[in-house]
C-alpha positions as CSV (number, residue, x, y, z in Angstrom):
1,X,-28.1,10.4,11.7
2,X,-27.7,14.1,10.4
3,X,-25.1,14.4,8.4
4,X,-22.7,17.2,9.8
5,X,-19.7,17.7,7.6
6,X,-17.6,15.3,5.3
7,X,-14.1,15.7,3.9
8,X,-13.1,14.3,0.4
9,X,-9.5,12.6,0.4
10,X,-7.6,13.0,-2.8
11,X,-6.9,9.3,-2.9
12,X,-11.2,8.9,-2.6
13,X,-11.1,8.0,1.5
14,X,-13.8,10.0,3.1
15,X,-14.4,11.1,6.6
16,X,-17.6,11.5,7.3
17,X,-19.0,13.6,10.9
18,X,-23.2,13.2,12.0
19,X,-24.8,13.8,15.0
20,X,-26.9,10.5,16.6
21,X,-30.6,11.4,17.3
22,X,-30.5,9.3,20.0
23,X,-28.2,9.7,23.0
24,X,-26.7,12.7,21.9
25,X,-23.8,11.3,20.3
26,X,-21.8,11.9,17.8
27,X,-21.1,9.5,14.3
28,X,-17.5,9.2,12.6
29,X,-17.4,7.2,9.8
30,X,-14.4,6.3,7.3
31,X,-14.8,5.0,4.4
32,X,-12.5,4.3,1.3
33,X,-15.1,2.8,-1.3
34,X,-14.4,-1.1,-0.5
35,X,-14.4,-0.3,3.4
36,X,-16.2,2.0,5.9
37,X,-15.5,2.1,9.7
38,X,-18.1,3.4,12.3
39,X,-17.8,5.2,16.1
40,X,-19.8,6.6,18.4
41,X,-18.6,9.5,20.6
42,X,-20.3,11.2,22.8
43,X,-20.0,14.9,23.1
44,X,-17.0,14.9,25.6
45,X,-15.1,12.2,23.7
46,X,-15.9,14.0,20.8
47,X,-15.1,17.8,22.2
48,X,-12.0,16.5,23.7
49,X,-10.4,14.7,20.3
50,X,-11.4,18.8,18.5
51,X,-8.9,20.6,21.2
52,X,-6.0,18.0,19.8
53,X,-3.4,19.9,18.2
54,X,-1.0,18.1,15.5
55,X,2.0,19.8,14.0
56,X,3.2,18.3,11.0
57,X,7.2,19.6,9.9
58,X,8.3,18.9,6.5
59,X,12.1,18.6,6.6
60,X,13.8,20.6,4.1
61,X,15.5,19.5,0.9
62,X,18.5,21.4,-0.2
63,X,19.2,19.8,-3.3
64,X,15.9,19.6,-4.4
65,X,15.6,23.6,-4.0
66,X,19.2,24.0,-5.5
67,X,18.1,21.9,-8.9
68,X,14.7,23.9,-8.7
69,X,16.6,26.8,-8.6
């Protein structure tokens, strides 16, 4: 496996992204130093989890801007 890209977690999980040799597939793995997990995607799989979009919304605190203030 070549080793693609890998994000660092603040709280020490990694994600880990390699391209299989063989089959032409694609290697997740997760890992958070006592545990890892492993899948196998091939290229479809994996192009069609990239065009998810997630939108994440923070509600807004009032008070907590108010005492900031």
């Amino acid at each position: 496996m070549r080793k693609i890209f890998q994000f660092d977690g603040l709280d020490g999980e990694t994600l880990s992204v390699g391209e299989c040799k063989q089959d032409d597939r694609i290697a997740l793995c997760i890992s958070n130093g006592e545990r890892e997990t492993h899948m196998l995607l091939s290229r479809d799989e994996w192009e069609e989890l990239m065009d998810l979009r997630y939108k994440f919304t923070v509600p807004s605190n009032e008070a907590a801007l108010t005492a900031v203030q």
